[in-house]
C-alpha positions as a LaTeX table, in Angstrom:
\begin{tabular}{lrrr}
\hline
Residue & $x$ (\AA) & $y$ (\AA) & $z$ (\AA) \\
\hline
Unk1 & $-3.16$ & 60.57 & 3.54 \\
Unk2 & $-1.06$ & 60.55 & 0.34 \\
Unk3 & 1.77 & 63.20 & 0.36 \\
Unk4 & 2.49 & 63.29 & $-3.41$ \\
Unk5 & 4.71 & 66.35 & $-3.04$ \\
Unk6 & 6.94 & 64.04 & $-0.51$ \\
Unk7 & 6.75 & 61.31 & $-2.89$ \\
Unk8 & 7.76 & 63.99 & $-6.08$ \\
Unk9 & 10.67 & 65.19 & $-4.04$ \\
Unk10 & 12.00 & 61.93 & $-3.04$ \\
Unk11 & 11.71 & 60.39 & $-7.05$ \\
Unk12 & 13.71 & 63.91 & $-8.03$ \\
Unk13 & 17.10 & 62.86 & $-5.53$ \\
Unk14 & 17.46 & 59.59 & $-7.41$ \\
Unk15 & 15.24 & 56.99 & $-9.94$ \\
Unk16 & 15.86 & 53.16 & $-9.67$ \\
Unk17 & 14.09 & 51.00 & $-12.00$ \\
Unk18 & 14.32 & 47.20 & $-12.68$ \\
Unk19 & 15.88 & 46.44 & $-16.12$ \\
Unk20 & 17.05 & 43.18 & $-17.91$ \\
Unk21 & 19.59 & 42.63 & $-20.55$ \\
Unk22 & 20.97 & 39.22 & $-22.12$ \\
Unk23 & 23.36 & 36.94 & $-22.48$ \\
Unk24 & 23.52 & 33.17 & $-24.05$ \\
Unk25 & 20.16 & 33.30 & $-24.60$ \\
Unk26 & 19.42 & 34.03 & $-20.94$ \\
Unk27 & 17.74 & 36.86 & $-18.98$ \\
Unk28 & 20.15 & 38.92 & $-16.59$ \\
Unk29 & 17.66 & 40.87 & $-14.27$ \\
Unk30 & 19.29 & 43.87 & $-12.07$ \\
Unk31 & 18.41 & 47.15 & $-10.95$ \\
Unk32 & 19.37 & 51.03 & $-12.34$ \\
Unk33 & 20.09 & 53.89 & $-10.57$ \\
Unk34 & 20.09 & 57.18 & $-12.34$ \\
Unk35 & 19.96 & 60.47 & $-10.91$ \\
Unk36 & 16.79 & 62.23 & $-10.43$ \\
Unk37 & 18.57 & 65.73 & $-11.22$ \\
Unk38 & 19.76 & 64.29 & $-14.33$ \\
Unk39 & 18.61 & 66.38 & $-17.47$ \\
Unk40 & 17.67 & 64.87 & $-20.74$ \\
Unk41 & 20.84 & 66.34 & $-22.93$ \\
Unk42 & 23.54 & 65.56 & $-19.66$ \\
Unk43 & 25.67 & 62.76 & $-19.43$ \\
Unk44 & 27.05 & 61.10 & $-15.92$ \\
Unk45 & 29.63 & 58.11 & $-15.45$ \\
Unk46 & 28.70 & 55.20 & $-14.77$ \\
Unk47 & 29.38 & 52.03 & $-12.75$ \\
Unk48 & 28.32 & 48.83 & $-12.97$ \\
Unk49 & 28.69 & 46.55 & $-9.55$ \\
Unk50 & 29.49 & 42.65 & $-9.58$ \\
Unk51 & 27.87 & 40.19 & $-6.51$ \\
Unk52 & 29.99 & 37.42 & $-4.81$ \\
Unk53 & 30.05 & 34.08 & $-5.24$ \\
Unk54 & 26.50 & 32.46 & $-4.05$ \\
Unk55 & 25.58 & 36.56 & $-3.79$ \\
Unk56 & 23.42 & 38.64 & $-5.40$ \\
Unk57 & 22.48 & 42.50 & $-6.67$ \\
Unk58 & 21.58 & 43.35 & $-3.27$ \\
Unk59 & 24.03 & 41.55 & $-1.06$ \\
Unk60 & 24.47 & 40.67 & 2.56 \\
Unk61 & 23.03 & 43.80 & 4.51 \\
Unk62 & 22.09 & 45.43 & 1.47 \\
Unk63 & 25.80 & 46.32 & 1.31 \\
Unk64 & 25.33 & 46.94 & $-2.86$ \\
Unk65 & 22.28 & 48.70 & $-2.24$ \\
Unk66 & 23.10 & 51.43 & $-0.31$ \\
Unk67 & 26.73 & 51.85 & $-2.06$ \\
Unk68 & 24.77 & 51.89 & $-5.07$ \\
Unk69 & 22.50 & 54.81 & $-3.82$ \\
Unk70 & 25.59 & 56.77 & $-2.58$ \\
Unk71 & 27.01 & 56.96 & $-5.67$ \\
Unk72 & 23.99 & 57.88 & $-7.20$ \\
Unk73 & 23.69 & 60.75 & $-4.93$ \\
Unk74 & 27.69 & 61.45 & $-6.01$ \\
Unk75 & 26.18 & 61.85 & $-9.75$ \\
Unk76 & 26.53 & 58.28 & $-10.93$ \\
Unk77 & 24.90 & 56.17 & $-12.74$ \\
Unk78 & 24.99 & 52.36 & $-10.93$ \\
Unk79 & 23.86 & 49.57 & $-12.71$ \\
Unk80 & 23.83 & 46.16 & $-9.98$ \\
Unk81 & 22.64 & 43.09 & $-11.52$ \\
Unk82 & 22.67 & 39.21 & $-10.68$ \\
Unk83 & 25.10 & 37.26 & $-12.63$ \\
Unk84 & 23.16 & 34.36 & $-14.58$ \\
Unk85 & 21.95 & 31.36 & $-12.22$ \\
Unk86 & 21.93 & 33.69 & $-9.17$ \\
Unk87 & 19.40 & 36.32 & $-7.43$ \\
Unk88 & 16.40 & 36.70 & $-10.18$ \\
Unk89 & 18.71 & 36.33 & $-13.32$ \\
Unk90 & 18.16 & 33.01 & $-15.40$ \\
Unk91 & 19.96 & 30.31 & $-15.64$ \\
Unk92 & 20.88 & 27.61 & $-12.73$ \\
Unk93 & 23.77 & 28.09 & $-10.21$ \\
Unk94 & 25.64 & 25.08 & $-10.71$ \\
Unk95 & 26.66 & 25.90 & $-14.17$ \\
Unk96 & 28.05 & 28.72 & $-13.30$ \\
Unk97 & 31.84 & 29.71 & $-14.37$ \\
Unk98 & 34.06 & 32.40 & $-13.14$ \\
Unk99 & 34.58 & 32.87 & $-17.09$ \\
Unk100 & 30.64 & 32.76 & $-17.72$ \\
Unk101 & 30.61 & 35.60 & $-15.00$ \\
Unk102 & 32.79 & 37.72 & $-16.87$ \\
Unk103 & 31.07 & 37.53 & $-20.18$ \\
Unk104 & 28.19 & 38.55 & $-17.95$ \\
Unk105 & 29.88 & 41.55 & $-16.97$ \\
Unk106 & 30.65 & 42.32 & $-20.38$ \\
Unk107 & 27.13 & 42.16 & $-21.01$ \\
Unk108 & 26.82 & 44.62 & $-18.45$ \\
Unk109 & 29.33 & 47.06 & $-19.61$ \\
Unk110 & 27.81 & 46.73 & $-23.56$ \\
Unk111 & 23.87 & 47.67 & $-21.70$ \\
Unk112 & 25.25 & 50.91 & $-19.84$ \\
Unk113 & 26.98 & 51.85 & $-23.16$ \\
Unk114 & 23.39 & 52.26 & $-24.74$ \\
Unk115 & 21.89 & 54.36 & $-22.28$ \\
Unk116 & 20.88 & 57.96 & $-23.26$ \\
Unk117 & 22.38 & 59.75 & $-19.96$ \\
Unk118 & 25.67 & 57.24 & $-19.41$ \\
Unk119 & 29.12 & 59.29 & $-20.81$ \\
Unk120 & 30.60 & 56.05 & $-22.39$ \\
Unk121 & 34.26 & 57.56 & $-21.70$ \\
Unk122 & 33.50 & 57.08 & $-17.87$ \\
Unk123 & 32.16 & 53.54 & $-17.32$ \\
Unk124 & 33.83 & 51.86 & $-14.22$ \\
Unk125 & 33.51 & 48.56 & $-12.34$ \\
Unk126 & 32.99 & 47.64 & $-8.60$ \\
Unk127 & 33.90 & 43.71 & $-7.47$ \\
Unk128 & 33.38 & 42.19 & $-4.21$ \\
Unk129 & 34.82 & 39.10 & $-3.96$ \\
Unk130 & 34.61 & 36.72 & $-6.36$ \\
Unk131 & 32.73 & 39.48 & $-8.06$ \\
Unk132 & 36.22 & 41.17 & $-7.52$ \\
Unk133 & 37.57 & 38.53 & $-9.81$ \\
Unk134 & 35.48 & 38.71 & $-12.41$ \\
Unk135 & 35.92 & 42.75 & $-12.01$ \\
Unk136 & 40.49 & 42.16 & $-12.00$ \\
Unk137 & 39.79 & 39.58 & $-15.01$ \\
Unk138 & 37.71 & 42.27 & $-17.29$ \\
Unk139 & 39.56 & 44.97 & $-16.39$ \\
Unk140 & 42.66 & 43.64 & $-17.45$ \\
Unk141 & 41.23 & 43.17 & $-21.31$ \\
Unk142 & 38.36 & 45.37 & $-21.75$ \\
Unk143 & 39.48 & 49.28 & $-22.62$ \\
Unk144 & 35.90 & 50.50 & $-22.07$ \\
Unk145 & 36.85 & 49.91 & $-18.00$ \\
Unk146 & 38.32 & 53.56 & $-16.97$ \\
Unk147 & 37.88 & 52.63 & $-13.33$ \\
Unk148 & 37.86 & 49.55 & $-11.27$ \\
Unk149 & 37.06 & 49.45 & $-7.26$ \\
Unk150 & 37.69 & 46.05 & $-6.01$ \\
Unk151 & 36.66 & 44.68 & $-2.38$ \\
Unk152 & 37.83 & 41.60 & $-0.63$ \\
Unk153 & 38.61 & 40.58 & $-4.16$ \\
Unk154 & 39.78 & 37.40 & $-4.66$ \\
Unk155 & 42.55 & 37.43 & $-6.67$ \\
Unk156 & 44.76 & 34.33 & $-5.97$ \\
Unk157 & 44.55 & 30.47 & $-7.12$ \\
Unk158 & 41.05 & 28.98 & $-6.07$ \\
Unk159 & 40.54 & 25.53 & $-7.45$ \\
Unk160 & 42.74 & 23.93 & $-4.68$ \\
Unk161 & 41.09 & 25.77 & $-2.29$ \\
Unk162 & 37.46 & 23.94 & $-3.81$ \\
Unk163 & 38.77 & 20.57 & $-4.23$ \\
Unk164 & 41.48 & 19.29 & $-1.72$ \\
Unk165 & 39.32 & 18.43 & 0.89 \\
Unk166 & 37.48 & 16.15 & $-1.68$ \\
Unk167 & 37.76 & 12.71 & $-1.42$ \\
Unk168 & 38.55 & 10.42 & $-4.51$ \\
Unk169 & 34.94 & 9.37 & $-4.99$ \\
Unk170 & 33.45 & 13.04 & $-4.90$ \\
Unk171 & 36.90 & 14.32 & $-7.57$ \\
Unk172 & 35.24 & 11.20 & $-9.82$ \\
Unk173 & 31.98 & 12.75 & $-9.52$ \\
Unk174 & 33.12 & 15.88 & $-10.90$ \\
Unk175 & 34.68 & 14.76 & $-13.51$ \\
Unk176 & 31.43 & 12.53 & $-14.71$ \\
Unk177 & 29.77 & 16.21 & $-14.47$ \\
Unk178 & 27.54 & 15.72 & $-11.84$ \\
Unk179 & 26.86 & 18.69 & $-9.56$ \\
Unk180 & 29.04 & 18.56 & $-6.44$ \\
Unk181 & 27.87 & 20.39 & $-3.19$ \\
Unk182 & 30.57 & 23.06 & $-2.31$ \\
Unk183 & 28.37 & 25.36 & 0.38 \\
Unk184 & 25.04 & 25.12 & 2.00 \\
Unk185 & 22.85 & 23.60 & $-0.73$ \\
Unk186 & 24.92 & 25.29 & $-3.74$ \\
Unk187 & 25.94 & 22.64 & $-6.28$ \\
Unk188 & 28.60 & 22.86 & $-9.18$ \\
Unk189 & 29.53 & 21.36 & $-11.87$ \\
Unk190 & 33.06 & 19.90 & $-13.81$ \\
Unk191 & 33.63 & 23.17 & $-15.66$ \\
Unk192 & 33.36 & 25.61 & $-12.72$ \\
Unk193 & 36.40 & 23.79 & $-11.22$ \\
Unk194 & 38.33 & 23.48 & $-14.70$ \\
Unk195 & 38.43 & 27.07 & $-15.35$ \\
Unk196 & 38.12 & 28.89 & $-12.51$ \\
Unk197 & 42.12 & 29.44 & $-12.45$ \\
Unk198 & 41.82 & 30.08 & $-16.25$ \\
Unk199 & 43.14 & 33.00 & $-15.62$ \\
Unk200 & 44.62 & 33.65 & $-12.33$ \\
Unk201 & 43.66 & 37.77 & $-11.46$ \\
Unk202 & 47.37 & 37.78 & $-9.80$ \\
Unk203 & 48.89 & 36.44 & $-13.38$ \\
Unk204 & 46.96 & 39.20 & $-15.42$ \\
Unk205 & 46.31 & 42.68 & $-12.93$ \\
Unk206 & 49.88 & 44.09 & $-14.50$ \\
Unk207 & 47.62 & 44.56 & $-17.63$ \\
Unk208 & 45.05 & 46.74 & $-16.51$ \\
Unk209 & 46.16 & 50.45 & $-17.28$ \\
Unk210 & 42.89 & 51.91 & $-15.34$ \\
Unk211 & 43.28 & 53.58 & $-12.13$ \\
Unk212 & 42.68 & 50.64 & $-9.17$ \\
Unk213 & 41.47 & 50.94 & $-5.67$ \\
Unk214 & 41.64 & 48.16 & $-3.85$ \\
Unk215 & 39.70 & 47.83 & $-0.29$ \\
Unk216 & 40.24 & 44.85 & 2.36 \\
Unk217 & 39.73 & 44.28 & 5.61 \\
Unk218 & 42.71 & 42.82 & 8.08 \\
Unk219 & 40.88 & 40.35 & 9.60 \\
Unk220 & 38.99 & 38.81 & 6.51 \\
Unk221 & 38.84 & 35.20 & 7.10 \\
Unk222 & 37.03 & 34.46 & 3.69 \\
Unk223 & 39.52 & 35.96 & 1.25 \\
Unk224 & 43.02 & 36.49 & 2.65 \\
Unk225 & 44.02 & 39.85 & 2.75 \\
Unk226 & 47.75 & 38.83 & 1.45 \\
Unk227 & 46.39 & 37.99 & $-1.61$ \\
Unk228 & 45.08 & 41.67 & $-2.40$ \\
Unk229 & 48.47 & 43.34 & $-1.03$ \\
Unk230 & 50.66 & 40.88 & $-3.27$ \\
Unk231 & 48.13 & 42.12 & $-6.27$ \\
Unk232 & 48.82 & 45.65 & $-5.26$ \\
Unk233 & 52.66 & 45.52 & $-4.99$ \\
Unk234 & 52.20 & 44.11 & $-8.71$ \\
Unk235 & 49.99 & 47.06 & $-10.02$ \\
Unk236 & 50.79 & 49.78 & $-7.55$ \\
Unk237 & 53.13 & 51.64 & $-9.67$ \\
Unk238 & 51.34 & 50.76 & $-13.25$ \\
Unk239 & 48.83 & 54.14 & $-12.44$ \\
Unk240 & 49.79 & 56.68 & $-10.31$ \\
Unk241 & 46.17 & 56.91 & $-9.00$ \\
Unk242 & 46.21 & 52.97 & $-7.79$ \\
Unk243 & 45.56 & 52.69 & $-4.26$ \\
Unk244 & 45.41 & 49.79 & $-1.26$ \\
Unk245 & 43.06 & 50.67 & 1.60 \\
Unk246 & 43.14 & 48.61 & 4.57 \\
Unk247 & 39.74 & 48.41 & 6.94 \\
Unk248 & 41.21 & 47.60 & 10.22 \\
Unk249 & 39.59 & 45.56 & 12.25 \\
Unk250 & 37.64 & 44.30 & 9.23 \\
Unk251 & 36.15 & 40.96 & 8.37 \\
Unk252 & 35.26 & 40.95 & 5.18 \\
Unk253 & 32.60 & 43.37 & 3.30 \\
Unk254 & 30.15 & 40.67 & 3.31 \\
\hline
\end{tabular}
């Protein structure tokens, strides 16, 4: 039997609906959460969440899902979204860019700004990951940031990291632009490896005057943890409300 009054009262804790926004030309497809208690006339901050690299809006275990519907619960608004070429978004994976990730985000930042219930004063960023680097690199230029929360990010050099177990023939390869195989089916092309150190997080975090929070765990085998306490000693007395938070016993929020 239908229960619409169960149905009413779970709608009235929180609404998610799919929206879409663009960029280049191309569809970005993610999901918003708004708070069902939410009147017409109020405004709530807002946070908009970037995937990993080869992730999506949902991520392994539905990690971005159900931080996304905490939040809400807090009284945020939580936009999560697929960068372009990943999840349901357009665009193909192997011309993605670390750079092309961040004007996504941008795009991200500009579609929260028009919504009726978001107070544009309060607009913050989560990063996991690479998504963490694209949230360090935005953060460090864009003023509409007032908040970033970055996990596992990774915030050191990459490209050698990518391309030093190539051999000569496969290095040629990406040079001629040809899509390269770097992980279980996901190809790449010449430009993701030319700019993906253009910037370096670690060269740039001393820029971002927002409060930081930076999460890792010890025992993260993907993205060192080093890398996130040398970008902390760098930014930890820029705000007084920075902060490092170790998971112990953690492999990576993946």
């Amino acid at each position: 039997m239908y229960n619409s009054s169960f149905c009413e009262w779970k709608e009235s804790i929180a609404m998610e609906k799919p929206v879409t926004f663009q960029n280049c030309g191309q569809q970005l497809v993610g999901m918003l959460h708004t708070p069902g208690t939410l009147r017409r006339e109020e405004r709530a901050p807002a946070i908009t969440m970037f995937h990993g690299f080869t992730g999506n809006k949902s991520e392994a275990h539905r990690l971005f899902v159900q931080i996304a519907r905490n939040l809400c619960k807090s009284g945020f608004i939580v936009l999560r979204f697929d960068f372009r070429g990943s999840g349901d978004s357009g665009g193909e994976f192997e011309d993605m860019t670390v750079l092309g990730e961040v004007s996504d985000a941008e795009r991200s930042i500009d579609f929260l700004q028009d919504q009726p219930n978001v107070d544009k004063s309060k607009i913050g960023v989560i990063g996991l990951s690479m998504g963490g680097r694209v949230a360090a690199i935005l953060a460090s230029k864009d003023r509409r940031i007032r908040f970033a929360v970055l996990l596992s990010p990774a915030l050191g050099p990459l490209r050698d990291r990518f391309v030093t177990h190539m051999d000569n023939e496969t290095l040629n390869r990406i040079k001629s632009n040809v899509p390269i195989k770097v992980s279980n089916g996901w190809y790449l092309r010449e430009a993701f490896f030319t700019t993906i150190d253009d910037p370096v997080p670690l060269n740039i975090v001393n820029r971002i005057g927002a409060p930081v929070l930076i999460i890792h765990g010890d025992h993260d085998t993907v993205v060192p943890i080093e890398t996130s306490k040398e970008g902390y000693e760098i930014i930890r007395n820029l705000n007084e409300r920075n902060e490092f938070y170790v998971v112990e016993d953690g492999d990576g929020l993946r």
